[in-house]
PyMOL commands that place a pseudoatom at each C-alpha (Angstrom):
pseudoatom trace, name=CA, resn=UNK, resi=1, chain=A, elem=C, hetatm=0, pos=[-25.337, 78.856, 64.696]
pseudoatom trace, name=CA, resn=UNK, resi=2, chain=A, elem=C, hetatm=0, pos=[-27.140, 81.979, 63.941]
pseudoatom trace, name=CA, resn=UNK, resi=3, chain=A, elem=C, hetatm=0, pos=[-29.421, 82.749, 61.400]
pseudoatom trace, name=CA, resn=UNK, resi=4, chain=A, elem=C, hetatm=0, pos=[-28.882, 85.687, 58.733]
pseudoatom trace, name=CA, resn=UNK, resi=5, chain=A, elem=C, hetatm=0, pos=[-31.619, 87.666, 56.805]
pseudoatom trace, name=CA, resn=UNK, resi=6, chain=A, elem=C, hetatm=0, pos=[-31.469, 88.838, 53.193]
pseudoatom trace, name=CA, resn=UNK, resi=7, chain=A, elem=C, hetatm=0, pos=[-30.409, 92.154, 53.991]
pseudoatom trace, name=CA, resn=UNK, resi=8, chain=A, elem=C, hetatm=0, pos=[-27.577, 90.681, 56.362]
pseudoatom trace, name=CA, resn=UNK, resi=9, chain=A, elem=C, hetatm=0, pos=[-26.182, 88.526, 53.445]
pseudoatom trace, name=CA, resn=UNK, resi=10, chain=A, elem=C, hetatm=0, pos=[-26.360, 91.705, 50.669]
pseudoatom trace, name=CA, resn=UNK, resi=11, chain=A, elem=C, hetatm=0, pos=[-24.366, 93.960, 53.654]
pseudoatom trace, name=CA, resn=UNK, resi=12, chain=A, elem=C, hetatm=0, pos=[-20.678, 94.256, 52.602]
pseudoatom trace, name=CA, resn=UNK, resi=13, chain=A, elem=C, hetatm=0, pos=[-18.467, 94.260, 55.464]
pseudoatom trace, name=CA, resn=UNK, resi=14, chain=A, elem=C, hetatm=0, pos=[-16.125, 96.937, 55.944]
pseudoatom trace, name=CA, resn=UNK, resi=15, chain=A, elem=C, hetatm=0, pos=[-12.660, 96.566, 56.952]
pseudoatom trace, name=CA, resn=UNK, resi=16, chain=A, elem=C, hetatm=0, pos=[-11.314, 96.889, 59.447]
pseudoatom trace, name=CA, resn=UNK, resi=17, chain=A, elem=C, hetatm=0, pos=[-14.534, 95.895, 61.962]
pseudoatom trace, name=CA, resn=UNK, resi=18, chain=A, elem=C, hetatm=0, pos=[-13.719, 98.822, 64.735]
pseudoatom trace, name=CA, resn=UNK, resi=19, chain=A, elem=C, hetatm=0, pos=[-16.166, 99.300, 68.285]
pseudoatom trace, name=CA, resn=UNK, resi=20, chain=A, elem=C, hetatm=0, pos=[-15.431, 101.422, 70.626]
pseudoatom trace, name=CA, resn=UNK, resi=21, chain=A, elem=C, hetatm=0, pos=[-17.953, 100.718, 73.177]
pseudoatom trace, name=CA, resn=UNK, resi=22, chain=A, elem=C, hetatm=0, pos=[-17.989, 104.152, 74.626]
pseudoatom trace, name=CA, resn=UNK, resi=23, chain=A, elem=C, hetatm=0, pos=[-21.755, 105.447, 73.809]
pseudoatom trace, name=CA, resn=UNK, resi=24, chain=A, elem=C, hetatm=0, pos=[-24.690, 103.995, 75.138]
pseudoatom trace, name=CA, resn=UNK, resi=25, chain=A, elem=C, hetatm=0, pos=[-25.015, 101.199, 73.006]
pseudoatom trace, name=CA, resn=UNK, resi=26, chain=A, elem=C, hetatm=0, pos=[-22.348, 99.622, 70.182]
pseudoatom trace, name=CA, resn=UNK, resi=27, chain=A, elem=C, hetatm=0, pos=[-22.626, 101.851, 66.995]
pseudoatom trace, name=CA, resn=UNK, resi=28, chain=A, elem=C, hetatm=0, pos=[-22.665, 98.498, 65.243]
pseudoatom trace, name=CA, resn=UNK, resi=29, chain=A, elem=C, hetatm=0, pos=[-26.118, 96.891, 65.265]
pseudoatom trace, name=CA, resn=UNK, resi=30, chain=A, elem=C, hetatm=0, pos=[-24.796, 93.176, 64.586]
pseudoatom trace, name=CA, resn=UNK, resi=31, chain=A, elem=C, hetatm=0, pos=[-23.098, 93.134, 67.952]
pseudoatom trace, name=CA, resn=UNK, resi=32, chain=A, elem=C, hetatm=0, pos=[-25.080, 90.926, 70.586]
pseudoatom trace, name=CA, resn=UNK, resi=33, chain=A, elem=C, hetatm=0, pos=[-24.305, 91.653, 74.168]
pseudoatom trace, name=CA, resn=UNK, resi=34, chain=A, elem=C, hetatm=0, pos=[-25.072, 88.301, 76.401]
pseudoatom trace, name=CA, resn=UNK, resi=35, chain=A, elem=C, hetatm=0, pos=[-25.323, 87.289, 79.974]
pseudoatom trace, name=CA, resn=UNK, resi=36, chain=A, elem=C, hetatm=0, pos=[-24.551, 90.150, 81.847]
pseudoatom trace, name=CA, resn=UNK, resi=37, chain=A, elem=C, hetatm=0, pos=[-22.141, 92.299, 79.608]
pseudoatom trace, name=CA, resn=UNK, resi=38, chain=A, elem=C, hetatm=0, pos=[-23.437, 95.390, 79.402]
pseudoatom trace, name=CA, resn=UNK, resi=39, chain=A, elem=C, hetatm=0, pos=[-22.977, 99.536, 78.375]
pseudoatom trace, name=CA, resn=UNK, resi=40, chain=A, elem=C, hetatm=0, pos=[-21.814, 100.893, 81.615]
pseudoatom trace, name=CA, resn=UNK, resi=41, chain=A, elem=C, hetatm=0, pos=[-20.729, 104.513, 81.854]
pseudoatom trace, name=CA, resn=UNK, resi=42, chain=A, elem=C, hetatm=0, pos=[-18.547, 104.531, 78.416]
pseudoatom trace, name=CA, resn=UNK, resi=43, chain=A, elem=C, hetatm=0, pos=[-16.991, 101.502, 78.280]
pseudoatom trace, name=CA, resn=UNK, resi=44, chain=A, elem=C, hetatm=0, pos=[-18.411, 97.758, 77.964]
pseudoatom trace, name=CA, resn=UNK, resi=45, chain=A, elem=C, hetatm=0, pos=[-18.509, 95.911, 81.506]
pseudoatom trace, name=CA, resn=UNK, resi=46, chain=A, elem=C, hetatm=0, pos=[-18.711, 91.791, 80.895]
pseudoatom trace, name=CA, resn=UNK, resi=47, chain=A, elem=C, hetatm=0, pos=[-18.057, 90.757, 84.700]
pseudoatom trace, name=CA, resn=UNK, resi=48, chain=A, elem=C, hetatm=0, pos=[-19.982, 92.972, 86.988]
pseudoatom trace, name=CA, resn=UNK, resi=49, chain=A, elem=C, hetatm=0, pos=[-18.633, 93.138, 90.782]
pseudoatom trace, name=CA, resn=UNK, resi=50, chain=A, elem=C, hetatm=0, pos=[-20.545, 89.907, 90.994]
pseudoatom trace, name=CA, resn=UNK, resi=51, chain=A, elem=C, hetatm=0, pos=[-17.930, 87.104, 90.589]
pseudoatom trace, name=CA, resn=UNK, resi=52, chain=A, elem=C, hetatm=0, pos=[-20.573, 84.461, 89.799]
pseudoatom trace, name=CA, resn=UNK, resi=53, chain=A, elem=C, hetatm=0, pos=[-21.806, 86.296, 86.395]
pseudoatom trace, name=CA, resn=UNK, resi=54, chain=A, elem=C, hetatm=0, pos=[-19.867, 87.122, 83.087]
pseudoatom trace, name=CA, resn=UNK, resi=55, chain=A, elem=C, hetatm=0, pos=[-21.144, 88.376, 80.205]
pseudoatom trace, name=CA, resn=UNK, resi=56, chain=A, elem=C, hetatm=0, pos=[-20.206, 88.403, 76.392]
pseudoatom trace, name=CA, resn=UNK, resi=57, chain=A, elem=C, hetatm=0, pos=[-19.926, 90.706, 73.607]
pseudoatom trace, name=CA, resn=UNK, resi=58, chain=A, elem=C, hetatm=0, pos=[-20.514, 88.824, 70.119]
pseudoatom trace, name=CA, resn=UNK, resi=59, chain=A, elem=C, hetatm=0, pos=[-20.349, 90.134, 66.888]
pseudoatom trace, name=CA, resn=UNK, resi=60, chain=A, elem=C, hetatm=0, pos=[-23.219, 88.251, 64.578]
pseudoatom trace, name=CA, resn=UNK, resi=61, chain=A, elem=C, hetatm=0, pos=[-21.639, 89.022, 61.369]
pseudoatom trace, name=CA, resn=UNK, resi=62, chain=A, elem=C, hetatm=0, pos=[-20.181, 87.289, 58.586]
pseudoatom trace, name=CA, resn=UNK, resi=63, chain=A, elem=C, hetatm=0, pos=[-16.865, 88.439, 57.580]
pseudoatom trace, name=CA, resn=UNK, resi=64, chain=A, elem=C, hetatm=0, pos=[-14.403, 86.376, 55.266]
pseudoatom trace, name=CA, resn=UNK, resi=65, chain=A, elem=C, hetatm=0, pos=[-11.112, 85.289, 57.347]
pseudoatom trace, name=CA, resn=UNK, resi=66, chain=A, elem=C, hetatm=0, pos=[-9.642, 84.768, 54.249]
pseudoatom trace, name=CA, resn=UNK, resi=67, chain=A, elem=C, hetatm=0, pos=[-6.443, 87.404, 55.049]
pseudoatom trace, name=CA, resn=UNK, resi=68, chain=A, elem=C, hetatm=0, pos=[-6.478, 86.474, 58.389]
pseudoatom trace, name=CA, resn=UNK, resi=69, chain=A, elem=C, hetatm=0, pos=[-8.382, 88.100, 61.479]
pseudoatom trace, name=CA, resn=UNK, resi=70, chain=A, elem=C, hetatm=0, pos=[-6.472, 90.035, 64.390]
pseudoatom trace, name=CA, resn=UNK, resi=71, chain=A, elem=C, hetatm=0, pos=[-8.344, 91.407, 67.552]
pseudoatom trace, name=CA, resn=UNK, resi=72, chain=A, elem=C, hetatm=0, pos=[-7.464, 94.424, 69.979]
pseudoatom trace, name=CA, resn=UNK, resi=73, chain=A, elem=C, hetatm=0, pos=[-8.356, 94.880, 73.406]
pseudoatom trace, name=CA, resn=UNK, resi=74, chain=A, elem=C, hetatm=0, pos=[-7.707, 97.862, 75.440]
pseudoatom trace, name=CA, resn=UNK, resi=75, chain=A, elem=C, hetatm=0, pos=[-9.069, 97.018, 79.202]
pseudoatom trace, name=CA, resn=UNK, resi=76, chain=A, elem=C, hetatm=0, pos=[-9.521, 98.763, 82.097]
pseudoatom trace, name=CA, resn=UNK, resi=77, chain=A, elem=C, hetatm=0, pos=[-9.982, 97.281, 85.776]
for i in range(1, 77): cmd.bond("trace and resi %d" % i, "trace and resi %d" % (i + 1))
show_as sticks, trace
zoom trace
């Protein structure tokens, strides 16, 4: 479970959530890139040529699911 800060719980979400993950870093601050995900060359890479890592991108950010939530991918190999 993660923890949130005042300013976190005062932030109104904005709908929809978009990331593009083409600069050098996500343009959202609340996203947490883990194990070996990373910015690589305008995209986000979460499995490096190295079959034994993987990586994560997580968005620490409450939102209300109350209409539902839907998530698109475009990927690239």
């Amino acid at each position: 479970m993660t923890g949130q800060s005042h300013d976190a719980v005062q932030q109104q979400v904005q709908f929809p959530i978009t990331e593009s993950f083409t600069g050098t870093a996500p343009a959202n601050p609340h996203w947490r890139l883990l194990g070996s995900a990373r910015m690589n060359e305008g995209a986000l890479e979460l499995t490096p040529n190295a079959a034994s890592k993987a990586g994560t991108a997580f968005l620490d950010q409450p939102f209300s699911s109350s209409l539902g939530v839907s998530i698109d991918f475009d990927y690239s190999c």
